[in-house]
C-alpha positions in Angstrom: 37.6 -9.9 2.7 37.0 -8.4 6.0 36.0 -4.8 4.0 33.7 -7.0 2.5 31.7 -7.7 6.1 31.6 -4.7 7.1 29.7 -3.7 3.7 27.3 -6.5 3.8 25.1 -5.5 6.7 25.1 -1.9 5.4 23.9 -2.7 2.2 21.2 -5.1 3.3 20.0 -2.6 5.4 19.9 0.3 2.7 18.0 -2.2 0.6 15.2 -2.6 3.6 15.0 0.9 4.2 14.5 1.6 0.3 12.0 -1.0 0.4 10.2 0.6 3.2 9.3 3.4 1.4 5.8 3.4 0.6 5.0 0.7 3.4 2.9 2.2 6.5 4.6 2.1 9.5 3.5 0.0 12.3 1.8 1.3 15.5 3.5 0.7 18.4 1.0 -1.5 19.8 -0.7 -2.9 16.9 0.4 -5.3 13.9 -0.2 -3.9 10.4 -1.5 -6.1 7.8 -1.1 -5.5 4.0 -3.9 -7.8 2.2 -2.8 -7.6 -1.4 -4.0 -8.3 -4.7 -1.9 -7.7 -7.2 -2.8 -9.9 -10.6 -5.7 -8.9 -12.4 -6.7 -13.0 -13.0 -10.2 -12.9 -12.5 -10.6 -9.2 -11.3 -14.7 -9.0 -11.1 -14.8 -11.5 -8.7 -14.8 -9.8 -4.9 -12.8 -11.7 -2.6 -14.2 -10.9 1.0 -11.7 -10.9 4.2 -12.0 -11.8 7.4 -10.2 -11.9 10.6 -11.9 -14.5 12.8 -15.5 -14.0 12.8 -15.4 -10.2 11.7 -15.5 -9.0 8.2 -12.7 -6.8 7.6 -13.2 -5.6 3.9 -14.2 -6.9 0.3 -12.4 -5.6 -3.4 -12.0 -6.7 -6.8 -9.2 -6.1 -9.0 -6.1 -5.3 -8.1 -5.9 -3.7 -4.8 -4.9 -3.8 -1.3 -6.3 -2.9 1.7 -4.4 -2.3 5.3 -5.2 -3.6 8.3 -4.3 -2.6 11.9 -4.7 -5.5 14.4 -4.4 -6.0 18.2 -0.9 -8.6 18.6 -1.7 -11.9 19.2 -3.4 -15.0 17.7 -5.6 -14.2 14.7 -6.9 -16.7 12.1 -7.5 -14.4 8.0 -9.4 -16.1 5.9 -10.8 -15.0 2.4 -13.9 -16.3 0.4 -14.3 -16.8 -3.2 -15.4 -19.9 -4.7 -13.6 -21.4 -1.9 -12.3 -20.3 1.4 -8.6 -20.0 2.3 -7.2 -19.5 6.0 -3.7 -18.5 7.6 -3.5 -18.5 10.8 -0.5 -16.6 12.8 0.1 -15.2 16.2 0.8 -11.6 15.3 3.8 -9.2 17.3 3.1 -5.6 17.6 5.2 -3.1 15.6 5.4 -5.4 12.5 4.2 -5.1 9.2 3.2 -8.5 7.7 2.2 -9.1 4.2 -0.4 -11.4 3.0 -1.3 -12.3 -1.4 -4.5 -13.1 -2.3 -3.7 -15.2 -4.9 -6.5 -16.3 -7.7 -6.8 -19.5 -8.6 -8.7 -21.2 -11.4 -11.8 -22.1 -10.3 -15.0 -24.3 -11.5 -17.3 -21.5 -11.8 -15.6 -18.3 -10.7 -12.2 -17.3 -9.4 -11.2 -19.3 -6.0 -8.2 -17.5 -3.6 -5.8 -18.7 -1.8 -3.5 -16.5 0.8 0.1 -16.6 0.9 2.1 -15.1 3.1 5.0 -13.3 1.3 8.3 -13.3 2.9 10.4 -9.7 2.8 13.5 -11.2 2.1 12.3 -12.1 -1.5 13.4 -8.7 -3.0 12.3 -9.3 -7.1 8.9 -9.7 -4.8 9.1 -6.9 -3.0 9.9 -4.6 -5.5 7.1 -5.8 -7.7 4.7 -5.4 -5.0 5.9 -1.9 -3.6 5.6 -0.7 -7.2 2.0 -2.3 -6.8 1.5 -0.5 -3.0 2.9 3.2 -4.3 0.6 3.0 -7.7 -2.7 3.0 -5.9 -4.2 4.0 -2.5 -5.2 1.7 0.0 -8.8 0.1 -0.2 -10.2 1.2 2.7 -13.9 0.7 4.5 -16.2 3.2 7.1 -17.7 1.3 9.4 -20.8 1.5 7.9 -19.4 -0.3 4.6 -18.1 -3.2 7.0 -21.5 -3.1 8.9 -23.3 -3.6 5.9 -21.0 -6.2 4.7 -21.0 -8.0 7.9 -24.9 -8.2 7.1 -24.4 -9.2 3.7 -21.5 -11.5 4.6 -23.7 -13.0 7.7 -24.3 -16.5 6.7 -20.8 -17.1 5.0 -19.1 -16.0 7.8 -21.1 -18.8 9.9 -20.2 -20.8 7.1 -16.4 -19.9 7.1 -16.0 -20.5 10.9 -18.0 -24.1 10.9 -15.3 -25.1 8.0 -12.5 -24.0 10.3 -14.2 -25.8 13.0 -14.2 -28.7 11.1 -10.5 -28.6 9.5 -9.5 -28.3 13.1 -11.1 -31.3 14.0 -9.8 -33.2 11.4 -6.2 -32.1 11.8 -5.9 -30.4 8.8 -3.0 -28.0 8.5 -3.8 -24.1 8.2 -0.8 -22.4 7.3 1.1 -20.0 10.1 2.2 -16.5 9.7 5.9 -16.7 9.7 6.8 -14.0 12.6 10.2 -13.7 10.8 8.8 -12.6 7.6 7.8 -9.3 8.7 9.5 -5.6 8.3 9.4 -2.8 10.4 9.4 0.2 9.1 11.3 2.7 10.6 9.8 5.7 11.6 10.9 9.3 9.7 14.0 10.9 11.1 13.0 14.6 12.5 14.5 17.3 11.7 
């Protein structure tokens, strides 16, 4: 029984490090968001993302796209059909991810973003298959100023819902700070 302890913690962490393969590590200072998408439901609809009031990328299909963040309160939301938020006060060093889930809806695809928790390792294996078969989305900052044009009057849109769900009392769902990794860095030679 007591080999059996000492086994346990180093095979959980083997299993972490193996699943950090492929994941980006961190900045010291910043949080590191993975904004995934990995089913192909409704895959020529563009979901747009945002972190507050600033566009932060758009894609169809399945893709991902990273995100590097100061640490500290941030409300994600994506637009579709509809509009779904998560809200979450981020920690620096950590690597958070976050599905963009389709969802049936009236006219086109609608999203909603789920936080997916680390620990769930069928999960995590499907999704770092997903992560180390393509290359992140990524945007200049021309693409994102352009979009932020494009995506003007949604965005004023997006934040006057939010607005209003806080006035109401409706619940946004909260980053879990416990479902994060952090990937270690590469051992030098």
């Amino acid at each position: 029984m007591r080999k059996h302890l000492y086994v346990l913690p180093l095979l959980l962490l083997s299993m972490h490090a193996a699943m950090a393969q492929g994941i980006k590590e961190a900045p010291a200072d910043k949080a590191l968001m993975y904004f995934l998408r990995p089913s192909g439901l409704g895959a020529l609809i563009n979901f747009s993302f945002f972190d507050s009031a600033q566009v932060i990328g758009r894609f169809n299909g399945e893709k991902y796209m990273l995100y590097e963040c100061a640490p500290g309160p941030h409300i994600f939301w994506a637009r579709s059909e509809n509009k779904s938020f998560i809200s979450g006060h981020l920690e620096a060093g950590k690597v958070y991810f976050i599905e963009a889930q389709p969802q049936m809806g009236g006219i086109k695809a609608g999203v909603a973003l789920v936080q997916v928790d680390p620990a769930d390792t069928k999960r995590m294996e499907r999704l770092l298959k997903f992560i180390n078969k393509r290359k992140p989305r990524t945007f200049t900052q021309e693409e994102l100023t352009e979009l932020s044009t494009d995506l003007d009057d949604v965005l004023r849109r997006g934040m006057k819902e939010l607005q209003t769900m806080r006035s109401n009392g409706d619940i946004i769902p909260v980053i879990d700070n416990n479902k994060h990794i952090v990937v270690p860095a590469p051992a030098t030679l």
